[in-house]
C-alpha positions in Angstrom: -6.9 -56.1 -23.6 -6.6 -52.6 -22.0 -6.2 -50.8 -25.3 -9.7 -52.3 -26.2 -10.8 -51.1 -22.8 -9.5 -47.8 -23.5 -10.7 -47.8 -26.9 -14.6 -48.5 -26.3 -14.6 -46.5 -23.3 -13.6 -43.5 -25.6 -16.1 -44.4 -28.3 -19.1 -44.0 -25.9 -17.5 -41.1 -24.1 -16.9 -39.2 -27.6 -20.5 -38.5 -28.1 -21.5 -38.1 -24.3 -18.5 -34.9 -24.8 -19.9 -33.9 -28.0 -23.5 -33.8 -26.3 -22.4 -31.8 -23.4 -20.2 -29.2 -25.2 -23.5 -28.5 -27.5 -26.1 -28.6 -24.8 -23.9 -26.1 -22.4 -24.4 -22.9 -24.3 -27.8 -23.5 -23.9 -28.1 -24.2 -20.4 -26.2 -21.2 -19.5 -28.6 -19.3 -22.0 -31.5 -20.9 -19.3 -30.1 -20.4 -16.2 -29.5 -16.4 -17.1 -33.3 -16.2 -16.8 -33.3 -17.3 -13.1 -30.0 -16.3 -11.9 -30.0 -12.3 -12.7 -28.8 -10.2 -10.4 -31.0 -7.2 -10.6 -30.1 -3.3 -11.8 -31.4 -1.7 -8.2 -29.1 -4.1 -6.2 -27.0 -1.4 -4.6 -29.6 0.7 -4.1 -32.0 -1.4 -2.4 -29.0 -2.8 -0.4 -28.3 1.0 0.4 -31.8 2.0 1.3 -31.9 -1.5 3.6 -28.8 -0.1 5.7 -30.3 3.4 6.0 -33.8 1.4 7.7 -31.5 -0.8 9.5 -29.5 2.6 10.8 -32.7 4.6 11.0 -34.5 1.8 13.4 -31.4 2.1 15.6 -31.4 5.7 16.2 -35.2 5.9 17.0 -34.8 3.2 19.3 -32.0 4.2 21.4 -33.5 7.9 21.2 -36.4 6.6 22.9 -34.8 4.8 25.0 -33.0 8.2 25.5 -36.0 10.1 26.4 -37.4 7.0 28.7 -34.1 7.1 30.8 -34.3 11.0 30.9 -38.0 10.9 32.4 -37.0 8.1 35.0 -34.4 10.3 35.9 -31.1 8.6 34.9 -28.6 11.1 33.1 -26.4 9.0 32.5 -28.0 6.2 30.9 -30.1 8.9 29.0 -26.9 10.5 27.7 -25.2 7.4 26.6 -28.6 6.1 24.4 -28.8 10.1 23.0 -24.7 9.6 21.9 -25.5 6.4 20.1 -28.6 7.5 18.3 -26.3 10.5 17.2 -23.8 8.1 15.9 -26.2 6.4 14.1 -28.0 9.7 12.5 -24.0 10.1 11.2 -24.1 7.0 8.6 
């Protein structure tokens, strides 16, 4: 009784098998199309960090020069180290 089991089981899996191993190539061929990852990728990735680094000098620069005209140094001198740190990357 199992070997019958075992032996229709295999006869409608056989074909199932034989379907998939044919169709995959395919698929694969398909989802190329939508899943590309794009020449530029570094470079936009790059130019992303430079904004990112570029947004954070500005800011504490300004924040720099705000602290500087309200009169505190020190807070003024720590916001003009970090913008230079950031002008570094």
């Amino acid at each position: 009784m199992f070997k019958d089991f075992y032996r229709t089981t295999l006869s409608f899996l056989k074909p199932l098998l034989l379907l998939l191993v044919l169709l995959l190539p395919f698929s694969l061929c398909i989802a190329d199309e939508y899943i590309s990852i794009s020449d530029d990728w570094d470079e936009r990735a790059r130019n992303q960090w430079d904004e990112i680094a570029r947004n954070h000098k500005t800011y504490y620069f300004e924040n720099g020069l705000d602290h500087f005209n309200q009169g505190q140094y020190k807070q003024a001198f720590k916001d003009f180290r970090l913008a230079q740190e950031y002008s570094i990357g």
